[in-house]
Residue frames relative to the residue before (quaternion, step in Angstrom):
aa qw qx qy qz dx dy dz
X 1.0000 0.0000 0.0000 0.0000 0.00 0.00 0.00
X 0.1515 -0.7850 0.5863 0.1310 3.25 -0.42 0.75
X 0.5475 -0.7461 0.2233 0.3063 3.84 -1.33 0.66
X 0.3812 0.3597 -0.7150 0.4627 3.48 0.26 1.15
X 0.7303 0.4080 -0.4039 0.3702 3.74 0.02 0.03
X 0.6403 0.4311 -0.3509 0.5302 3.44 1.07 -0.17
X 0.6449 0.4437 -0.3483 0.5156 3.65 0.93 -0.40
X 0.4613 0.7056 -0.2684 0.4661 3.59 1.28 -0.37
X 0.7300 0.3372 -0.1083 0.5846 3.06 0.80 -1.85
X 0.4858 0.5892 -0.4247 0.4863 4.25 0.99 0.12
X 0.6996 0.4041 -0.3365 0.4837 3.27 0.20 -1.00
X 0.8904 0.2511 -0.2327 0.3000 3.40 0.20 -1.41
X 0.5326 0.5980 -0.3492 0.4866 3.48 1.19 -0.19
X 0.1630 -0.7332 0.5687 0.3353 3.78 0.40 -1.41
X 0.2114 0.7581 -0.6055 -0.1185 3.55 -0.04 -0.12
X 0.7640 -0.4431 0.1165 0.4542 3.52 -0.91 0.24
X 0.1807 -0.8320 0.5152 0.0983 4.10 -0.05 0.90
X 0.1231 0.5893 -0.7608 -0.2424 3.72 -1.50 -0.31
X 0.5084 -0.6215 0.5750 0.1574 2.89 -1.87 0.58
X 0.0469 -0.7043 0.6945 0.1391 3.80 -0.60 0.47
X 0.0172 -0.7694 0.6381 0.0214 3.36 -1.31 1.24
X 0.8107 0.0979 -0.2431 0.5235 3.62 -0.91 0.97
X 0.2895 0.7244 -0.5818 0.2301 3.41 0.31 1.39
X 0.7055 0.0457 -0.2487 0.6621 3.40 1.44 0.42
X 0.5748 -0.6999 0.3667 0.2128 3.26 -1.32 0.25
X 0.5547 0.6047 0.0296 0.5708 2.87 1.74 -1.86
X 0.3603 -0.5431 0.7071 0.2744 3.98 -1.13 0.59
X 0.0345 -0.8793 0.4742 0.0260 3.41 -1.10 1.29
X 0.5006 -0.6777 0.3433 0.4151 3.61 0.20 0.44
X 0.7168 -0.5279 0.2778 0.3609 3.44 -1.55 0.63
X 0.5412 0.4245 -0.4922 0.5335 4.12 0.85 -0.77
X 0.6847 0.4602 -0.4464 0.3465 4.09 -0.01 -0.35
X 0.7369 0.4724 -0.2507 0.4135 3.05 0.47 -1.37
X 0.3957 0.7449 -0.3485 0.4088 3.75 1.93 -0.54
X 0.6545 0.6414 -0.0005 0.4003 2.61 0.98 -1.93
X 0.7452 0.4501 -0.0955 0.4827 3.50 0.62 -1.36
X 0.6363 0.5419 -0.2081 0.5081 3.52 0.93 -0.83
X 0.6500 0.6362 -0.1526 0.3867 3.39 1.51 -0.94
X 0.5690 0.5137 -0.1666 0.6201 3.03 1.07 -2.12
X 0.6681 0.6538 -0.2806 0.2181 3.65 0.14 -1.20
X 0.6044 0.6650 -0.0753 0.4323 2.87 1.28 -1.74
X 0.7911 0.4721 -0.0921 0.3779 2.93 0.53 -1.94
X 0.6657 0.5447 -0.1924 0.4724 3.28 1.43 -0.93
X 0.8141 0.3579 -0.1891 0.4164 3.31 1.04 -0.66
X 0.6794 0.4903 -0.3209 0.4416 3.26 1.89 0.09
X 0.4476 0.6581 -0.3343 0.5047 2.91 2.29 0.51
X 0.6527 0.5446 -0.1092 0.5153 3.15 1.47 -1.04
X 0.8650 0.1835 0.1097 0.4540 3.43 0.25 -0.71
X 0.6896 -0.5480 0.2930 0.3719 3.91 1.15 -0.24
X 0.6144 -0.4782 0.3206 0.5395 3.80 -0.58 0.12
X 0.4997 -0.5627 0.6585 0.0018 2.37 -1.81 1.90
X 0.5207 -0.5690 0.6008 0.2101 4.28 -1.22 0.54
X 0.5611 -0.2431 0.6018 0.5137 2.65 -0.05 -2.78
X 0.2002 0.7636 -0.6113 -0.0567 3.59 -1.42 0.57
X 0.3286 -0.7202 0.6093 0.0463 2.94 -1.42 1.21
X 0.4987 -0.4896 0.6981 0.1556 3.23 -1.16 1.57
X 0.0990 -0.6847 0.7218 0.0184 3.48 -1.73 0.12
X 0.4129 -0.8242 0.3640 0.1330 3.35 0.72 1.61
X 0.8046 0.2521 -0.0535 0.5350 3.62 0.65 -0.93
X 0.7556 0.3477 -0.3835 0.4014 3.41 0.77 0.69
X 0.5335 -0.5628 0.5035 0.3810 3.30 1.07 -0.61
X 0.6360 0.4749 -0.4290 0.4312 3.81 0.73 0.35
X 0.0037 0.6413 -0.7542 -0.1409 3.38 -1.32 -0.13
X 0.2187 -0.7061 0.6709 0.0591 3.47 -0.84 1.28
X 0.1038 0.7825 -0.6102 0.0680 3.81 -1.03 0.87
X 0.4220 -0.6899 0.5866 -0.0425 3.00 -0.93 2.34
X 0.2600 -0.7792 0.5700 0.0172 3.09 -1.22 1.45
X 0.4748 -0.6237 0.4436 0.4344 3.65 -0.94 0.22
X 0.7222 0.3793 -0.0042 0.5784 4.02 1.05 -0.97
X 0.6534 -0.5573 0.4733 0.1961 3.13 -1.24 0.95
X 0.7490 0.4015 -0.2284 0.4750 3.08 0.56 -1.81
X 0.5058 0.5806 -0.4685 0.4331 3.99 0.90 -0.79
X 0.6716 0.6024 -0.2493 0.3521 3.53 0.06 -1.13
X 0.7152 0.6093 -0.0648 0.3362 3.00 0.97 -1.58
X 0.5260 0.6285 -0.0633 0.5695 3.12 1.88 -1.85
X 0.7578 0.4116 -0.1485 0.4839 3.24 0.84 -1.37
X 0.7574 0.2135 -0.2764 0.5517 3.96 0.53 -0.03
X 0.6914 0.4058 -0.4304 0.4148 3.21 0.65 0.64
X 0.5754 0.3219 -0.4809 0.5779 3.02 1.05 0.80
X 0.3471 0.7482 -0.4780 0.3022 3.20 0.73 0.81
């Protein structure tokens, strides 16, 4: 599956998600938000358990990041 199909398969499926909100302030452009979605990933699937896919939302400040596992998710906003 490559990742317009795995982000595809996020939206329409749901698997478990958290939401980061105000992780940037500024609207940021797509090589950042590239960027951001990345770093993200990596950190939380290091932290906390397979990572799906995450999507930065450029104009709001969020980055939403879809887990493979309930319990991962879980792990991961409670230490929030």
């Amino acid at each position: 599956m490559d990742a317009a199909q795995l982000r595809s398969f996020c939206h329409r499926q749901g698997p478990p998600c958290v939401i980061f909100d105000n992780m940037f302030e500024a609207p940021i452009d797509g090589a950042a938000a590239d960027a951001l979605e990345r770093d993200v990933g990596l950190e939380m699937s290091r932290a906390y358990g397979r990572v799906l896919d995450c999507e930065a939302l450029a104009s709001r400040g969020v980055v939403k990041c879809w887990f493979e596992s309930a319990e991962s998710a879980m792990r991961c906003a409670a230490a929030l």
